[in-house]
C-alpha positions in Angstrom: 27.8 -25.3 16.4 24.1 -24.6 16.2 23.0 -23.0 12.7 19.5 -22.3 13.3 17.5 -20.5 16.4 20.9 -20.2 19.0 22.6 -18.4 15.8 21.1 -15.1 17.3 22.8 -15.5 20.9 25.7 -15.7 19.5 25.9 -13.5 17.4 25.3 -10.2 19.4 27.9 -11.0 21.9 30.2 -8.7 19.8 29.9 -5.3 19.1 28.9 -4.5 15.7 31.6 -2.9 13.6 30.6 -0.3 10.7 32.6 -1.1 7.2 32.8 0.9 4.2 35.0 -1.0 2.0 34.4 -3.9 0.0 37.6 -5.3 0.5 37.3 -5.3 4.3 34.0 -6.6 4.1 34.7 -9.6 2.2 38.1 -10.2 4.7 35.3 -10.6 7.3 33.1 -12.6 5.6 35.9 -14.8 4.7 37.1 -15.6 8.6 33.4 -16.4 9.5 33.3 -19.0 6.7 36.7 -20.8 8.0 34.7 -20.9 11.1 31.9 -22.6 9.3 29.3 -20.0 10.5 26.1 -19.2 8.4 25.5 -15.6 7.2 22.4 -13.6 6.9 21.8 -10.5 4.5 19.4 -7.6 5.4 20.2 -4.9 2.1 18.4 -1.6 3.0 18.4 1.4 1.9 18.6 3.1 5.2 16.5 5.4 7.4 15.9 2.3 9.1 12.1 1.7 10.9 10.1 -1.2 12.8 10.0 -3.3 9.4 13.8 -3.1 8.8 14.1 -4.3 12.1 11.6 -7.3 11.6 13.8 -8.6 8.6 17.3 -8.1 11.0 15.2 -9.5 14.1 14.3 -13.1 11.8 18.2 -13.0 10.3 19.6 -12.6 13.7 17.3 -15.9 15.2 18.2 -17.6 11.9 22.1 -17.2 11.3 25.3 -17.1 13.3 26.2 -13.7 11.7 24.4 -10.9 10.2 25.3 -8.6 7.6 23.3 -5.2 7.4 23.7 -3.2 4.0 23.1 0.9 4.7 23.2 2.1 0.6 20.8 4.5 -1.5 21.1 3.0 -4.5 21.9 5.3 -7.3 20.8 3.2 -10.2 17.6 2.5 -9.4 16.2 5.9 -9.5 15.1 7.6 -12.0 15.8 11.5 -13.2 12.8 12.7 -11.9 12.7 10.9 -8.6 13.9 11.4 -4.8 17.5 10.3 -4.8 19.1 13.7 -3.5 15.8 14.1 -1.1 15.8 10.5 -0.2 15.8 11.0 3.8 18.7 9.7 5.4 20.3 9.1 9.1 23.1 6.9 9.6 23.7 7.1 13.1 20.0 6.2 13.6 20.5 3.5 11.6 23.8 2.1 13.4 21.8 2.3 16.9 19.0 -0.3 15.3 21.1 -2.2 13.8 23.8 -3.0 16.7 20.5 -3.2 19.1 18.5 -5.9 17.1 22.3 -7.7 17.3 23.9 -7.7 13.7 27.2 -7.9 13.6 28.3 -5.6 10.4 26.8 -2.5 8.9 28.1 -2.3 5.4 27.7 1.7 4.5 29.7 2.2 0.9 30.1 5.1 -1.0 28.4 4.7 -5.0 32.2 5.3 -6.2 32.8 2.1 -3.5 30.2 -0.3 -4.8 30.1 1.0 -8.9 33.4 1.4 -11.3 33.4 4.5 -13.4 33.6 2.4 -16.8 31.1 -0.1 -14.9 29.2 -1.7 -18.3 27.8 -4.8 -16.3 24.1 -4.7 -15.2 21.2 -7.7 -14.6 18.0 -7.7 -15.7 15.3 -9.6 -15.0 12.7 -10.0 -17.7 9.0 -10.1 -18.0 8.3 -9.9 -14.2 9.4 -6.7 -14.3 7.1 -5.2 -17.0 4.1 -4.5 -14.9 3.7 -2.8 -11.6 6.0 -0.4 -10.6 8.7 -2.0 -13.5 6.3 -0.3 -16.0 6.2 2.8 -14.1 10.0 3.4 -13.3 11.4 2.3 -16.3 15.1 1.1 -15.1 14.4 0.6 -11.4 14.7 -2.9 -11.4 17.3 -3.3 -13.6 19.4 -1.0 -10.3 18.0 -3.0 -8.0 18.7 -6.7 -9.2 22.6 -5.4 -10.3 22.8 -3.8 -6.7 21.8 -7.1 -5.2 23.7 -9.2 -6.6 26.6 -7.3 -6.4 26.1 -7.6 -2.4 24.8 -11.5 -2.6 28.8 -11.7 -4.5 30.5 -9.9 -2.0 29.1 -10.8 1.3 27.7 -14.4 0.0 25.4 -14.9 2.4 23.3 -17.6 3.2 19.9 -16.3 3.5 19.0 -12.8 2.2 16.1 -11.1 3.8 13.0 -8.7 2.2 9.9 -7.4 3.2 6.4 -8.3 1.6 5.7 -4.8 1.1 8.2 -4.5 -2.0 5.8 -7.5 -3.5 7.7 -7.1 -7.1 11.2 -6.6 -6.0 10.6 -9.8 -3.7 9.3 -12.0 -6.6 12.0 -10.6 -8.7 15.1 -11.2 -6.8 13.5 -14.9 -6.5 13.4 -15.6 -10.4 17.1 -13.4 -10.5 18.1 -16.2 -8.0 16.9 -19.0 -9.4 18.3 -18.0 -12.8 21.5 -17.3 -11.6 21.9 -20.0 -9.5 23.0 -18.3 -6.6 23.6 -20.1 -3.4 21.0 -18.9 -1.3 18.0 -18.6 -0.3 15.8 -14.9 -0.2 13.5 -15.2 2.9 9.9 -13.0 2.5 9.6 -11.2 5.4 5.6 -10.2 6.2 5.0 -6.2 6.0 5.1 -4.2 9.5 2.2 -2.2 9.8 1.6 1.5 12.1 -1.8 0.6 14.7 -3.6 2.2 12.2 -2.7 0.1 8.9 -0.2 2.4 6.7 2.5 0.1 5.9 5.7 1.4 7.2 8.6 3.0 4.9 10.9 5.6 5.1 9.2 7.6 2.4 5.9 8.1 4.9 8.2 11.0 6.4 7.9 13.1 3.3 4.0 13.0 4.9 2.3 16.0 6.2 0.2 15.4 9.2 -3.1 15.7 6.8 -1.4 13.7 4.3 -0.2 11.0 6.7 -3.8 11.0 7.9 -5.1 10.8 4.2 -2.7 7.6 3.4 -4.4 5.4 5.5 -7.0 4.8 2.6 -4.2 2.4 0.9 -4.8 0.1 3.8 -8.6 0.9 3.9 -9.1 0.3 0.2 -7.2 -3.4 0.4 -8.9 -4.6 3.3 -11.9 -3.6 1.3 -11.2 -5.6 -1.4 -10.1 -8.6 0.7 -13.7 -8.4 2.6 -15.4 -8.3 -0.6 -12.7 -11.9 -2.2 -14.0 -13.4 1.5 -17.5 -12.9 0.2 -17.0 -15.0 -2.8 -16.4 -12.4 -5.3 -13.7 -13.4 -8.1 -14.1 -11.3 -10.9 -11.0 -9.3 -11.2 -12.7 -6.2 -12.3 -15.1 -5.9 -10.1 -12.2 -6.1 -7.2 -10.4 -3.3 -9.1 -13.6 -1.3 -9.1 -14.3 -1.7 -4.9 -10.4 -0.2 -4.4 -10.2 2.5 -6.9 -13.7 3.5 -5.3 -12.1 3.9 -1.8 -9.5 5.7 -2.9 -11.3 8.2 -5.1 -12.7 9.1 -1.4 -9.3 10.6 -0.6 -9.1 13.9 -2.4 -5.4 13.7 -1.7 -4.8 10.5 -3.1 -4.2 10.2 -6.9 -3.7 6.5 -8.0 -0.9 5.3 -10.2 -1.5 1.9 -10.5 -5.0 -1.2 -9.0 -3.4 -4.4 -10.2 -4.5 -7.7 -9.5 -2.1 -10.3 -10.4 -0.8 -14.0 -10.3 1.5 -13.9 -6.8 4.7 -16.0 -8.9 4.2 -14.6 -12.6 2.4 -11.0 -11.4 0.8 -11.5 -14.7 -3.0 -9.8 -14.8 -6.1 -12.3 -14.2 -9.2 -11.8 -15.0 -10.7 -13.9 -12.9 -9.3 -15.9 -9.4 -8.4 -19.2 -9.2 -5.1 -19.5 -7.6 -3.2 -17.2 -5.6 -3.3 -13.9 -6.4 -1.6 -10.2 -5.4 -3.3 -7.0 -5.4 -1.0 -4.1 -5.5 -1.5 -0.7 -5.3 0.4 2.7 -6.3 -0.8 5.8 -4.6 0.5 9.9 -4.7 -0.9 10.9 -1.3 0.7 14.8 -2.1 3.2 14.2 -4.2 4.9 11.1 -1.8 3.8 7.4 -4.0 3.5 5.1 -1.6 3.2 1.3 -2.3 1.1 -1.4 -0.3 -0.7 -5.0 -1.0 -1.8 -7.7 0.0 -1.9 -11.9 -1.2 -5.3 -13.7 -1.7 
């Protein structure tokens, strides 16, 4: 059989079931790898949108099966942050999800996917000290024991992510590599509204003045990448162009301008290589995230 581009036909001819449990999951998973098909991972957190679909769109052309994970994680956010707010809609998300063609929506309860006496976590080091690691202390620590909990039960393949999550991508890549998992995570480029914002399901906590007020994330990058096509390489000086448009906005309050190396997302103060600039922004009190690689 075909692993690569003709995985996508054949896998939509069935409909897509909806599983809950663990063990039923991993029953499924198990019949499709007596068949010797490949499997693709999309983990979400739901309230599903034109980039979710991007990522199940690629993992559909790319595998014979795909596996869709629908889970707000608990552990990865903090006390003070939007886990009971976080906006959900599962029946939304089964219609995407059975329309781009994947073939199981795995929607667990926490009590499902975490023991009570659970004492296991993973943490990645260093790359998760700067960016938004030093800004939610214990987010990534959720969201690499999440993940591999689901690369262990569904054991997939290829595991898909979007650009936009910059440090969660290069994260789960080092987590990978260090634990030699049997995989490989696929970057997925960030999906975009006509006018710029980067899509997530957190731009619905937007007002229709603050939606209009968080298109200076976009603005202020594309800034800074005009002025890097110029020649400029000083680090500071790019910092200084972006916080500048975005002290424009009087409803945007920033949290973090970083300009770091794209593999170690260590600061430079000058660029030589590749680089990431990534940005933190309260537009209201909704933080939205955004970059872009140089």
């Amino acid at each position: 059989m075909d692993k690569g581009g003709e995985g996508g036909k054949f896998s939509a001819n069935k409909a897509m079931k909806t599983i809950s449990s663990v063990k039923e999951l991993k029953e499924n998973i198990k019949s499709w790898k007596k068949e010797g098909l490949t499997i693709g991972l999309v983990p979400t957190m739901g309230f599903l949108h034109e980039g979710h679909k991007s990522l199940i769109d690629r993992a559909v052309k790319e595998n014979d099966r795909v596996v869709v994970s629908v889970f707000v994680n608990p552990i990865q956010f903090g006390p003070k942050e939007d886990l009971s707010t976080y906006p959900r809609d599962i029946e939304r998300d089964k219609k995407l999800c059975s329309d781009a063609g994947a073939n199981i929506l795995f929607n667990p309860e926490a009590s499902e996917m975490y023991f009570k006496d659970a004492s296991t976590f993973v943490d990645v080091e260093e790359l998760t000290e700067g960016l938004c690691g030093s800004k939610r202390p214990g987010h990534f620590r959720g969201v690499c024991t999440v993940v591999s909990k689901l690369f262990n039960i569904v054991t997939p393949d290829k595991a898909y992510f979007g650009q936009k999550d910059a440090q969660q991508l290069a994260v789960i890549k080092r987590m990978v590599r260090d634990l030699n998992f049997d995989l490989e995570v696929v970057g997925c480029e960030i999906i975009r509204e006509e006018d710029g914002l980067a899509k997530s399901s957190r731009n619905t906590y937007l007002s229709k003045e603050e939606r209009k007020a968080a298109l200076i994330l976009s603005k202020s990058l594309n800034k800074a990448r005009n002025v890097l096509s110029e020649g400029e390489r000083n680090t500071k000086s790019i910092k200084r162009v972006i916080e500048e448009v975005l002290n424009s906005e009087p409803l945007a309050k920033i949290d973090y301008v970083e300009v770091v190396d794209s593999i170690t997302l260590k600061p430079v103060e000058k660029v030589e290589k590749e680089i990431l600039i990534a940005i933190a922004v309260f537009i209201g009190k909704t933080r939205l995230i955004d970059n872009i690689i140089f």
